[in-house]
C-alpha positions as CSV (number, residue, x, y, z in Angstrom):
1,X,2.9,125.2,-10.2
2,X,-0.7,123.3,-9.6
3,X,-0.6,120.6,-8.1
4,X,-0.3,117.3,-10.0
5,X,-1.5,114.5,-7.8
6,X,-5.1,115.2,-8.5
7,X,-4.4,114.6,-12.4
8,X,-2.5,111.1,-11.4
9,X,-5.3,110.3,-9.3
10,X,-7.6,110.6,-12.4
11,X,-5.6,108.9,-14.4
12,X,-5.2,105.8,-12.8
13,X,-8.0,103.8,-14.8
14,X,-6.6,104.7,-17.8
15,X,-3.1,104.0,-16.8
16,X,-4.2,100.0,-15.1
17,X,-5.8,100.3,-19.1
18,X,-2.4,101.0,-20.8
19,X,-0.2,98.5,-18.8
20,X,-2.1,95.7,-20.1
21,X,-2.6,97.3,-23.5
22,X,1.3,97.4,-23.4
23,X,1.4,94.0,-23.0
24,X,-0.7,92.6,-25.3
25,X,0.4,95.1,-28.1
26,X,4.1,93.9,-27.3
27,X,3.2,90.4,-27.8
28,X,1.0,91.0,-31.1
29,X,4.2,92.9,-32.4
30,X,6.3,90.0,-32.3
31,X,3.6,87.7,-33.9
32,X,3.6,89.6,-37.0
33,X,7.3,89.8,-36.7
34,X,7.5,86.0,-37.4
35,X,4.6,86.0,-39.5
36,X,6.3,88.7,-41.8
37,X,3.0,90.5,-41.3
38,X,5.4,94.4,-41.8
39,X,2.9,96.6,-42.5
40,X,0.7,95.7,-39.2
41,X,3.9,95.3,-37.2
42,X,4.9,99.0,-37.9
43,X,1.6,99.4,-36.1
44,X,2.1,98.0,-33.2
45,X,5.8,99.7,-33.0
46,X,3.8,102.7,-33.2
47,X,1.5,101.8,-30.6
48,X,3.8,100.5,-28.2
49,X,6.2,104.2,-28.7
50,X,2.6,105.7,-28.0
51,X,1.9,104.2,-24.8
52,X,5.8,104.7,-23.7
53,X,5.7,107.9,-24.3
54,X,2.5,108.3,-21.9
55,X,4.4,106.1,-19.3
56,X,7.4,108.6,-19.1
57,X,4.9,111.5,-19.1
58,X,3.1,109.7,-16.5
59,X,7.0,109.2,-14.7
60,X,8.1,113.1,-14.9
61,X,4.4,114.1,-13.7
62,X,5.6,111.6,-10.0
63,X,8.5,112.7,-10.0
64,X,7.0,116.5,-9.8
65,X,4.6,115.6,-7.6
66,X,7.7,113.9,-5.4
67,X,9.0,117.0,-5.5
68,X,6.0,118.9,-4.1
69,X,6.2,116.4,-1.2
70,X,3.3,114.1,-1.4
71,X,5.4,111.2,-0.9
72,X,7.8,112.4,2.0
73,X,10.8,110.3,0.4
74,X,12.5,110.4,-3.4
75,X,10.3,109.0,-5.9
76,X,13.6,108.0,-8.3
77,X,14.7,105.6,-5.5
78,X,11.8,104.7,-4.0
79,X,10.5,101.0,-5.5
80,X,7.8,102.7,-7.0
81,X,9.9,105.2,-9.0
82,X,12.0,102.1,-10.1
83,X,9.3,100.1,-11.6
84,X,8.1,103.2,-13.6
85,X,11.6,103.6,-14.7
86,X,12.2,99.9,-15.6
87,X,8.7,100.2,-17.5
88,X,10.3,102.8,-19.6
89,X,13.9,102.2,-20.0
90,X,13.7,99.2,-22.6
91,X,12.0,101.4,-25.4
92,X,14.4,104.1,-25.3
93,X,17.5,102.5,-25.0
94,X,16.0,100.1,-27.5
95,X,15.8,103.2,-30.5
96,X,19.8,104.1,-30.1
97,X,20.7,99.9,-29.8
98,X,22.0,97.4,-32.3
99,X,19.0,95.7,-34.1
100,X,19.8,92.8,-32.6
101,X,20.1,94.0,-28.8
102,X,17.2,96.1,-29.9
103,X,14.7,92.8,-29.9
104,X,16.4,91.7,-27.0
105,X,15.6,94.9,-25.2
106,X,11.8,95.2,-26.2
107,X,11.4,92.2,-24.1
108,X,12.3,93.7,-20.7
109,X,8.8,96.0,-21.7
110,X,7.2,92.9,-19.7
111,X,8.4,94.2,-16.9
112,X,5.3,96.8,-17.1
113,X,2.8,94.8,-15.4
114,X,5.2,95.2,-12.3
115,X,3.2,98.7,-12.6
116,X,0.5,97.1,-11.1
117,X,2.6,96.9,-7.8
118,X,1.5,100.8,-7.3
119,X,-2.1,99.2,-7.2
120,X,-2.5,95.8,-5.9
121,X,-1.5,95.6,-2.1
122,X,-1.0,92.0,-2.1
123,X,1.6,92.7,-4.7
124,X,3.3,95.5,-2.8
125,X,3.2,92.7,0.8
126,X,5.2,90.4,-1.5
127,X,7.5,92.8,-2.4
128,X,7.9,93.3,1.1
129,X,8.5,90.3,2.2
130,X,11.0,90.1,-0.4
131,X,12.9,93.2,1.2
132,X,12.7,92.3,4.7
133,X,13.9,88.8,4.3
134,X,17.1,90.7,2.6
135,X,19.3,90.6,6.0
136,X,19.5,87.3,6.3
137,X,19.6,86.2,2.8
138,X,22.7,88.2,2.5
139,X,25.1,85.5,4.1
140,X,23.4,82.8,2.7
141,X,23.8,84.0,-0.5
142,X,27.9,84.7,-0.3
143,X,27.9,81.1,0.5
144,X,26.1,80.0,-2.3
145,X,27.9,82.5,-4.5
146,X,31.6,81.1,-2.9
147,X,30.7,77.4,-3.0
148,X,29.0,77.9,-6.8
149,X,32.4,79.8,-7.9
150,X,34.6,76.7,-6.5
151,X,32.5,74.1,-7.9
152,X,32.7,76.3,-11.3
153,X,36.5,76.2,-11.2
154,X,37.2,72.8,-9.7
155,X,34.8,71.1,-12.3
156,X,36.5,73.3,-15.1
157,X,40.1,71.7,-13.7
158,X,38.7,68.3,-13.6
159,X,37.0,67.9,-16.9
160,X,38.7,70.0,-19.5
161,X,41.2,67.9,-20.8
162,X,39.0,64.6,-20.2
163,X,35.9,66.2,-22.7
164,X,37.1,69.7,-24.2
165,X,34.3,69.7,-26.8
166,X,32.2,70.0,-24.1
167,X,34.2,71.7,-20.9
168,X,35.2,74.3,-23.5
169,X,35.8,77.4,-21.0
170,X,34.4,78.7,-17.6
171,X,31.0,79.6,-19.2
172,X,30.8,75.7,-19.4
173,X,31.3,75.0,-15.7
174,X,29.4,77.8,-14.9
175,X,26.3,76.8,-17.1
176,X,27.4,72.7,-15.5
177,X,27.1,73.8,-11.6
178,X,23.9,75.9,-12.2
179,X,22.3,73.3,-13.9
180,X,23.8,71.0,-11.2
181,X,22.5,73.2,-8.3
182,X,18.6,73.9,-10.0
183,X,18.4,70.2,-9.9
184,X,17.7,70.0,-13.5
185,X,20.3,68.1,-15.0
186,X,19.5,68.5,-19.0
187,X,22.3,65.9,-19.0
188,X,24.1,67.7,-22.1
189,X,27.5,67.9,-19.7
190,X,28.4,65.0,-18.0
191,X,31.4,64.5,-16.2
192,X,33.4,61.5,-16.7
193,X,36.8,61.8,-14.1
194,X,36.4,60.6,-11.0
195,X,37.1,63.7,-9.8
196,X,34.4,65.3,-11.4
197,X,32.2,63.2,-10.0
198,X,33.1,63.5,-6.7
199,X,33.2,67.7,-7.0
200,X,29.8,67.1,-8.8
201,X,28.2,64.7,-5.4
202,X,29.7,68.0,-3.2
203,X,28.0,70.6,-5.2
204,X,24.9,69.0,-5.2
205,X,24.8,68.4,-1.5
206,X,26.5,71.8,-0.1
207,X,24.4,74.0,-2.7
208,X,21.0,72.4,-2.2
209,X,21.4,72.5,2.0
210,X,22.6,76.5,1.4
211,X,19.4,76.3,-0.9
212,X,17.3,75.0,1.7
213,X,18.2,78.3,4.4
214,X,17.5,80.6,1.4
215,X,13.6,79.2,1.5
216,X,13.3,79.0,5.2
217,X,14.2,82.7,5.2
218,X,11.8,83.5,2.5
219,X,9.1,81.1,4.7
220,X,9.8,82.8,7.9
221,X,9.5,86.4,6.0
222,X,6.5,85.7,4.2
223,X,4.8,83.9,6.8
224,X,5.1,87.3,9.0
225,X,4.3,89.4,6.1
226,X,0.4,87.2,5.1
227,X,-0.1,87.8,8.7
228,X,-0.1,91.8,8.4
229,X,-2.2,91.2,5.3
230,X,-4.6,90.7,7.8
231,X,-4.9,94.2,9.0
232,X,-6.2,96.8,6.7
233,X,-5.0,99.3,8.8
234,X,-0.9,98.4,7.1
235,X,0.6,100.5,4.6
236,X,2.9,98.4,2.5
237,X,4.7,101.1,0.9
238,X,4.9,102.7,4.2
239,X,6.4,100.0,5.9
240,X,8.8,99.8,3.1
241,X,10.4,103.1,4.5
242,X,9.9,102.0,7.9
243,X,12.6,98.9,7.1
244,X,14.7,101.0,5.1
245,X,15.1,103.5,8.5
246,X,15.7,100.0,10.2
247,X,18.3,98.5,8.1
248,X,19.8,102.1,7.7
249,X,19.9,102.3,11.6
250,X,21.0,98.7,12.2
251,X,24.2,98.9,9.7
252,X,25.2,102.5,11.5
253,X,25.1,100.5,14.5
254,X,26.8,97.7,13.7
255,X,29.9,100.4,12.0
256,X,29.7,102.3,15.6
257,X,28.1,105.5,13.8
């Protein structure tokens, strides 16, 4: 079989050409779609299967060329070979979909600039940073998840009787302590016990200091991360592999394997 990289090297232009074509042929579609514009929306439906259609050529041609070991690791797991697959996904599910999850669906096709992480390195050292700082968010994030699921629950307990129009179910509380926790507070759910004030003042205070350990992780992370940017001489994608191999050796370690 010839070899295949040399094509996807030549293609690159064309492909950085496509990704934004994507977009902007996405985003046309849905103006007609409001403006009731059908014959010019049909189109850009046609344009947009077009252009998918290259993209999961474009996604079987790397996943040969993984297979004739260019890349020394699996393409289909590699972040890479999930961005081209999330690029793809959303049109083909989207033709065998409800109508209405259809729409839904086409939105996801957004995701396609990520495709520029294969070509922008600053892209690929946030991604990075992202990945490394993993570890530690893990904790911090079963707190958050434990002490957002109690404040769902407790809030739910408090409040339902006092305001049922409003405290109708879970999805209520749930939507109440995220909204609580972002610091947003569209006021549209109040609480008016006592109690549900006081679980409200304690979800506020233990949520926003778990919060504040999530961003001094990400700090610390991307601090060390825009310091490599420095040296030319990094491979991002390489030292993606190179902290898989460490958090793969670390969690052996830690099961005495």
């Amino acid at each position: 079989m010839p070899q295949v990289r040399p094509i996807l090297k030549q293609a690159d232009r064309f492909l950085k050409f496509l990704i934004v074509l994507g977009t902007i042929v996405y985003l046309a579609e849905i103006s007609t779609r409001t403006s009731g514009d059908v014959p010019r929306q049909y189109v850009f439906l046609w344009a947009e299967g077009l252009i998918a259609l290259i993209f999961t050529i474009e996604y079987a041609l790397r996943w040969i060329d993984d297979a004739q070991d260019h890349y020394g690791w699996h393409y289909p797991y590699s972040p890479l070979g999930i961005v081209d697959l999330v690029s793809i996904l959303p049109f083909w599910i989207g033709l065998f979909a409800p109508i209405d999850w259809g729409h839904f669906l086409r939105a996801f096709r957004i995701f396609q600039l990520l495709k520029f992480f294969r070509y922008n390195r600053s892209l690929q050292l946030v991604a990075l940073g992202f990945y490394r700082a993993w570890p530690a968010l893990k904790p911090l994030l079963f707190s958050h998840f434990v002490v957002g699921l109690f404040c769902t629950a407790s809030i739910y307990e408090a409040e339902y009787e006092a305001q049922p129009e409003k405290m109708r179910d879970l999805f209520d509380a749930a939507y109440f302590t995220m909204v609580t926790v972002a610091t947003v507070g569209y006021g549209d759910i109040t609480p008016v016990t006592t109690l549900g004030r006081s679980i409200t003042m304690f979800t506020f205070v233990t949520a926003l200091a778990i919060f504040a350990g999530i961003l001094g992780v990400f700090g610390a992370s991307f601090y060390k991360v825009m310091e490599e940017e420095l040296d030319p001489d990094i491979d991002p994608i390489a030292e993606f592999q190179k902290e898989s191999e460490r958090q793969l050796h670390a969690c052996h370690s830690r099961l005495g394997l």
